[in-house]
C-alpha positions as a printed NumPy array, in Angstrom:
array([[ -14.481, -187.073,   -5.619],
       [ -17.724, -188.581,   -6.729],
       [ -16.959, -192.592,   -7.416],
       [ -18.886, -195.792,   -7.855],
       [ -17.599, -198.069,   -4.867],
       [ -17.769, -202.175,   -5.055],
       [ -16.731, -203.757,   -1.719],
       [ -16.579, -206.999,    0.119],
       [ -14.118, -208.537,   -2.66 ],
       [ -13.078, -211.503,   -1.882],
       [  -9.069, -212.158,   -2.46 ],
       [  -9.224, -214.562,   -5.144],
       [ -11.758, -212.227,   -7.081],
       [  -9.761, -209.367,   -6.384],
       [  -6.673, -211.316,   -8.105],
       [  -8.663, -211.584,  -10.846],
       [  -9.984, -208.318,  -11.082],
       [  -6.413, -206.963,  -11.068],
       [  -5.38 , -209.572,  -14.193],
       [  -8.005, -208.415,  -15.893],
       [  -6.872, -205.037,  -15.242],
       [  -2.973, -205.313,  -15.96 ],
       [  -4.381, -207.159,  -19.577],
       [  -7.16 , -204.471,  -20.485],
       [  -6.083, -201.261,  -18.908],
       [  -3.575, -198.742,  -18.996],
       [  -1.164, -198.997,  -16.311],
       [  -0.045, -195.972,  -14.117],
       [   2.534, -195.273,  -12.074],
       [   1.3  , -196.621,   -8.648],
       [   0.222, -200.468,   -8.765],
       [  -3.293, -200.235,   -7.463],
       [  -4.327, -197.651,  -10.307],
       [  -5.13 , -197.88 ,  -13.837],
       [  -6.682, -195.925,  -16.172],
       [  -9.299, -196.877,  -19.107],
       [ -10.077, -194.631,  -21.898],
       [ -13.359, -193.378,  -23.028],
       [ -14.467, -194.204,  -26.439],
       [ -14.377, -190.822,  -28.577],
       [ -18.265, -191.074,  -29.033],
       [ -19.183, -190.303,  -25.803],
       [ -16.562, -187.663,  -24.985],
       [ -17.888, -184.215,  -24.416],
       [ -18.071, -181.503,  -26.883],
       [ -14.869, -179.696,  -25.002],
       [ -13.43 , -183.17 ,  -24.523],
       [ -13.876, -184.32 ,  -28.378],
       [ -12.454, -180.796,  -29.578],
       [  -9.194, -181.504,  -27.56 ],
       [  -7.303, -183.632,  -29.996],
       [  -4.483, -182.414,  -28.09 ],
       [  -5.988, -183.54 ,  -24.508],
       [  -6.673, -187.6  ,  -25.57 ],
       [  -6.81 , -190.074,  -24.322],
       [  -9.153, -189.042,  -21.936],
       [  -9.652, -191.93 ,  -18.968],
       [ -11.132, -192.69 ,  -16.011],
       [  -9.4  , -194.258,  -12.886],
       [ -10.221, -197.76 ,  -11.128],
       [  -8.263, -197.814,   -7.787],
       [  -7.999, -201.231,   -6.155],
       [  -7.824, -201.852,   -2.606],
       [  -7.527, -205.047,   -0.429],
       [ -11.204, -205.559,   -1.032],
       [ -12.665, -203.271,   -3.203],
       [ -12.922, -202.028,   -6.379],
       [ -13.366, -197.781,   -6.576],
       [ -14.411, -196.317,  -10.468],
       [ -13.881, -192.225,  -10.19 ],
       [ -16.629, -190.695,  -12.376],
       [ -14.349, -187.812,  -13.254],
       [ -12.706, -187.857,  -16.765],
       [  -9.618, -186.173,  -16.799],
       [  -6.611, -186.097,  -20.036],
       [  -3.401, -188.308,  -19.292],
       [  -1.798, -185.403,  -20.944],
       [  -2.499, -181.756,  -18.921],
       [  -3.953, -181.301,  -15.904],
       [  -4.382, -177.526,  -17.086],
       [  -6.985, -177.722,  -19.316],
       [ -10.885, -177.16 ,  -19.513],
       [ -11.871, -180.761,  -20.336],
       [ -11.428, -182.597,  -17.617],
       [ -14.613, -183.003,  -15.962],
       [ -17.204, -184.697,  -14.06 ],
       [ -18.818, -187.633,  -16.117],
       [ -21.834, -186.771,  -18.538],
       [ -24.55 , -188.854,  -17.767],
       [ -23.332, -191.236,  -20.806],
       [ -19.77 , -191.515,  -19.557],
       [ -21.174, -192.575,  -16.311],
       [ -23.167, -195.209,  -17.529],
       [ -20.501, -196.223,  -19.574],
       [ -18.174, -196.845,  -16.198],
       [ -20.654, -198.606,  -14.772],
       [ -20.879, -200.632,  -17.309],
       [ -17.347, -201.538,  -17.801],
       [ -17.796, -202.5  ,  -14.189],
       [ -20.465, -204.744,  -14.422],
       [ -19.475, -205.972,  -17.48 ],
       [ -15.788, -207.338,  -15.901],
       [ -17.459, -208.988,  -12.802],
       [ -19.996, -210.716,  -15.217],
       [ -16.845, -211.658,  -17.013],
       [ -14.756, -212.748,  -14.989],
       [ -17.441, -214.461,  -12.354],
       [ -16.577, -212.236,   -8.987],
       [ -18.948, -212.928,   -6.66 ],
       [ -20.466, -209.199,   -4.914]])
């Protein structure tokens, strides 16, 4: 699985980054995962056409110290589809991005 990786969190960033998380993300089923959508203007053509499919999402795992972004997009709905892919080069900046944008925010020191 191709991911973007942050490491060396400390454990009072990491507490924050995980707030941040349970406040702005969708939750899943196992504690250390969540999912965040894409915004419908960057979604692929196959993605956009599959009303059906959406929300399509990316996952941010969290460990003891890091911080993992998959740059796969995948539905929450099927696993059996054709639109679940590897990130465009749009929807990858756009996870880095969130990344960046929620240390920035939330002052975590990397």
């Amino acid at each position: 699985m191709r991911a973007y990786l942050i490491d060396e969190i400390d454990p009072p960033d990491m507490q924050k980054i995980t707030g941040f998380l349970k406040e702005n993300a969708m939750k899943s089923n196992l504690d250390s995962l969540f999912w965040i959508r894409i915004p419908d203007d960057i979604l692929s053509e196959t993605q956009f056409e599959h009303h059906n499919c959406r929300p399509h999402v990316f996952a941010v795992e969290l460990g003891k110290d890091w911080l993992k972004l998959e740059l796969f997009v995948r539905s929450l709905k099927t696993m059996q589809c054709t639109c679940p892919a590897y990130a465009t080069p749009q929807q990858k900046d756009f996870i880095i991005n969130f990344a960046h944008h929620m240390i920035d925010q939330l002052g975590v020191k990397t």
